[in-house]
C-alpha positions, 0 to 999 in steps of 0.5 A, spaced: 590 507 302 588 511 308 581 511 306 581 504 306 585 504 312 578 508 315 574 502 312 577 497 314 576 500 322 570 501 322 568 495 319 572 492 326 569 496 331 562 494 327 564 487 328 566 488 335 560 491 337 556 486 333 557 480 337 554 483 343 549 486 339 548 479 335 547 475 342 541 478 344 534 474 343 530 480 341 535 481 334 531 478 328 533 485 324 539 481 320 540 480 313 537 473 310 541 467 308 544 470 301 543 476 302 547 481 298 554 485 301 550 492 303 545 487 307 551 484 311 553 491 312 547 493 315 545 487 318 553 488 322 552 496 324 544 495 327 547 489 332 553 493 333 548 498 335 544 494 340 551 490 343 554 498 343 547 500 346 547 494 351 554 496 353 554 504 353 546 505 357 544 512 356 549 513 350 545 520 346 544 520 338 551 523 337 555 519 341 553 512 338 554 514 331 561 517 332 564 511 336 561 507 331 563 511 325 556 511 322 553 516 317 547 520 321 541 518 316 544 510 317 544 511 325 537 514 324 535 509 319 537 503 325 535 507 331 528 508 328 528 500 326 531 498 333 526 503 337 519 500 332 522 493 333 521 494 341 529 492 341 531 499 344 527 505 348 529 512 349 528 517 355 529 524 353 534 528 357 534 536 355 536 536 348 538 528 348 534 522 346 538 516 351 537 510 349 537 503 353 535 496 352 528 494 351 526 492 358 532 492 361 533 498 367 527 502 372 525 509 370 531 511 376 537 506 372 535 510 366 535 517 368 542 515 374 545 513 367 544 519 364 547 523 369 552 519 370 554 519 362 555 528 363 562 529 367 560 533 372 553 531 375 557 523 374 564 527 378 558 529 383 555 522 383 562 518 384 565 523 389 559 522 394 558 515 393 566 515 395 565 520 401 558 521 403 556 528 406 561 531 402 560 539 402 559 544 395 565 547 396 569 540 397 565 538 390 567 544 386 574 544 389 575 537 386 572 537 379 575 544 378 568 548 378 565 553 381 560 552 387 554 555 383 556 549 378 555 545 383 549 548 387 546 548 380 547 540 378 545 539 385 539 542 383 537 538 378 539 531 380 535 532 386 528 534 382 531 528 378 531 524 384 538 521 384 540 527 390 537 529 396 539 537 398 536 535 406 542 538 410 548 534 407 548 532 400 546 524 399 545 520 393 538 517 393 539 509 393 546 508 394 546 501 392 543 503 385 548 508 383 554 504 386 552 497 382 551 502 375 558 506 376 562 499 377 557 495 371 559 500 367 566 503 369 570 502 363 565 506 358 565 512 363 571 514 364 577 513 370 573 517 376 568 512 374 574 506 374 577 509 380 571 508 384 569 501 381 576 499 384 574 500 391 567 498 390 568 492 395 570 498 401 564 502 400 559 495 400 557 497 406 556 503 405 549 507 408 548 515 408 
């Protein structure tokens, strides 16, 4: 029964993603008019895929196969399919592959998106977007980190170009980050959220 159970969830969060997945034009990867169950099946987990990817930018291999509940060669399988058929692309980030829409983000969205998928380089970005200036000692005291974890993601996002290290820190293209954060809030987490509440108060904001 709670195998059943199990199948019958998966089968929703297939389906649920699926109508994102199934809207976009570029998704001809479905099964043909008759085709069998185990066709359905596969054409119901690569749209889910693409609507998980469209609503989850920056999402790395393991994170799309475990929220879908898919087996790793399965999501392997319609990965490949979906990267061949030009319906995803992927950037590489340290050990990661994150995956986009095809066409959709500049090569500055999808790295931001990356970091913004990785809880302290995400906590950094929130929390200078909210107060700007904010020092190392002020970051690591509110995301609960030390000032050398700090200083080291400053390090890397500023030679990613999401931060600037000149006097006081300052994310690059503001207005970008910020429209990226509240777009996609509900799939970062509640910093994320939070911010995406009072993104009107920080529309003028300027660095």
């Amino acid at each position: 029964m709670s195998g059943q159970r199990i199948d019958e969830d998966k089968r929703a969060t297939l389906r649920r993603f699926a109508a994102f997945g199934a809207a976009s034009p570029l998704v001809g990867l479905g099964a043909s008019e008759g085709a069998d169950a185990e066709s359905d099946t596969t054409s119901d987990a690569r749209d889910a895929i693409v609507g998980y990817v469209a609503s989850t930018p920056g999402a790395h291999f393991s994170k799309i196969r475990d929220d879908l509940g898919l087996g790793t060669g399965e999501t392997q399988h319609h990965l490949r399919t979906l990267l061949d058929d030009e319906v995803l692309v992927y950037r590489r980030d340290g050990d990661y592959k994150r995956f986009f829409p095809a066409d959709r983000f500049s090569a500055f969205e999808q790295v931001a998106l990356g970091y913004l998928r990785r809880r302290t380089p995400r906590g950094m970005l929130v929390e200078l977007l909210r107060t700007p200036g904010a020092s190392g000692s002020a970051l690591a005291d509110r995301l609960d980190v030390s000032r050398a974890t700090i200083s080291g993601y400053a390090r890397e996002l500023d030679e990613a170009g999401v931060l600037s290290r000149e006097g006081a820190y300052a994310v690059e293209r503001p207005e970008t980050l910020l429209t990226l954060v509240v777009r996609y809030a509900d799939s970062f987490g509640p910093d994320a959220a939070a911010l995406a509440d009072d993104a009107d108060s920080l529309l003028e904001y300027d660095p």
